[in-house]
C-alpha positions in Angstrom: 22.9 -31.8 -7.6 20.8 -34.4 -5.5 17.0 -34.1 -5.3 17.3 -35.3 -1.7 15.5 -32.8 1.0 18.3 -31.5 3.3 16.9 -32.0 6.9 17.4 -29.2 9.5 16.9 -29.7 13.2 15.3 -27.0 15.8 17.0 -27.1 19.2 15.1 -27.0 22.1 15.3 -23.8 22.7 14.1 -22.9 19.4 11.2 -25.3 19.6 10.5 -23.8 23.1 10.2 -20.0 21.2 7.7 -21.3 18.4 5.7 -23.7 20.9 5.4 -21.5 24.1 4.9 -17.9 22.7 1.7 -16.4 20.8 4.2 -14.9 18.1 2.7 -14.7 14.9 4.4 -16.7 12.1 4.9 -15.1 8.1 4.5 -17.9 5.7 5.2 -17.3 2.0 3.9 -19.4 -0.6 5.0 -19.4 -4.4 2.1 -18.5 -6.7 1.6 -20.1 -10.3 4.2 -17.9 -12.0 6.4 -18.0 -9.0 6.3 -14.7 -7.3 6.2 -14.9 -3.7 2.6 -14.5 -2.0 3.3 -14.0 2.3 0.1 -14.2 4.8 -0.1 -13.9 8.9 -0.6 -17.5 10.5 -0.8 -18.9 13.8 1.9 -21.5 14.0 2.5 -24.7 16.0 5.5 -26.8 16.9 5.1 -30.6 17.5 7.8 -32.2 19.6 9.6 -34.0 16.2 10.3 -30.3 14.9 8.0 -30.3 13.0 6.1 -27.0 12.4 2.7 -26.0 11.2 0.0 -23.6 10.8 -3.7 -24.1 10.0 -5.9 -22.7 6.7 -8.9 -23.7 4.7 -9.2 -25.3 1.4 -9.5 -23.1 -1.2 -7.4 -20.3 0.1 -4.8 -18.8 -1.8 -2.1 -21.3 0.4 -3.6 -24.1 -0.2 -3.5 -24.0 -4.3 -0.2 -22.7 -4.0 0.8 -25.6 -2.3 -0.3 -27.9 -4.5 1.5 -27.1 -7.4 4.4 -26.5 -5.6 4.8 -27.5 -2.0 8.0 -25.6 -1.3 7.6 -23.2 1.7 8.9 -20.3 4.1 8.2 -19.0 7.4 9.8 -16.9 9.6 8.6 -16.1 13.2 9.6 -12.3 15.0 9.2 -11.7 18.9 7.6 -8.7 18.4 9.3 -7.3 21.6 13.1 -7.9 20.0 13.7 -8.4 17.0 16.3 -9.3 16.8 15.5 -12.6 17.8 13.8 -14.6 15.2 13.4 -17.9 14.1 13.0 -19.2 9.7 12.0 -22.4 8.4 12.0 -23.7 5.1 10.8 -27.0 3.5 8.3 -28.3 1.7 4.6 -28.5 3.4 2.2 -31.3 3.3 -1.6 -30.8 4.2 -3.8 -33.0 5.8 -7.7 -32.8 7.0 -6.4 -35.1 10.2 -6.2 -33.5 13.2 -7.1 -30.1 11.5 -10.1 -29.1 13.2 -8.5 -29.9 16.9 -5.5 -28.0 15.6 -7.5 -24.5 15.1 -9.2 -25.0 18.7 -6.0 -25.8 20.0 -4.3 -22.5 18.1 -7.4 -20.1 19.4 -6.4 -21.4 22.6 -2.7 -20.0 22.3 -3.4 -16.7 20.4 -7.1 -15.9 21.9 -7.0 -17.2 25.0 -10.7 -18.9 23.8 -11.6 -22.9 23.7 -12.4 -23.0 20.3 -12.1 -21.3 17.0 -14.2 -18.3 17.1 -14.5 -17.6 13.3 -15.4 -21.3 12.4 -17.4 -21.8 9.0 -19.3 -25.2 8.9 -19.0 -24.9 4.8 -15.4 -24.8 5.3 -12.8 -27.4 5.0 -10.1 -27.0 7.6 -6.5 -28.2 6.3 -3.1 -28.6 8.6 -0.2 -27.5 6.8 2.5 -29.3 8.1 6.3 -28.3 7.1 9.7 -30.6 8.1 12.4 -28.0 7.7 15.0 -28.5 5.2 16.7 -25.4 6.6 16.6 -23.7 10.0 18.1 -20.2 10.5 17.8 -18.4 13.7 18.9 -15.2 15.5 19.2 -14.3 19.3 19.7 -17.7 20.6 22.2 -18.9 23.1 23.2 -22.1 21.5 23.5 -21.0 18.2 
């Protein structure tokens, strides 16, 4: 069996659900001895497909994701749903662009300019995730 990521695609439409709606994400996260550890995140979509969500060093998803990068996350329109859209891949997570990110996520789920709950001490970290498989429900073009 090859080691070789398997890359998925989102369609536009699918893009469009995670990018233009203030739906909640699930991500899960494999602790040390491999059980499964899921948290509430604001996600984001960048026009490659790729998707992300936003944390802080030394959160539980952050060492998890450094000894083992593998990832889930599954997104729910909470009015139906029965239309739903899971990613999985493996996550990388940069400082870059992380700070902007959290303004730019407040903006979507709070309606607010900037992070409200903002700690100078903390470090703010982008979790970025290239899906290796897409699954989907309630699409058209499916």
């Amino acid at each position: 069996m090859s080691s070789r990521a398997i890359t998925a695609t989102l369609t536009e439409e699918q893009r469009a659900f995670l990018r233009d709606n203030p739906y909640v994400a699930v991500v899960t996260t494999l602790r040390r001895d491999g059980s499964p550890h899921s948290t509430v995140v604001w996600v984001d979509v960048e026009d490659d497909g790729t998707i992300s969500f936003n944390t802080a060093a030394g959160r539980a998803k952050p060492r998890h994701l450094e000894k083992d990068p593998r990832v889930s996350l599954i997104v729910v329109d909470p009015q139906n749903a029965y239309q739903w859209v899971a990613i999985s891949g493996r996550a990388e997570m940069t400082t870059e662009g992380a700070d902007g990110q959290i303004d730019r996520l407040a903006k979507k789920y709070l309606g607010k300019d900037e992070y409200p709950w903002r700690n100078p001490e903390e470090q703010r970290l982008s979790v970025k995730i290239r899906p290796e498989h897409v699954d989907s429900s309630g699409f058209d073009d499916q």
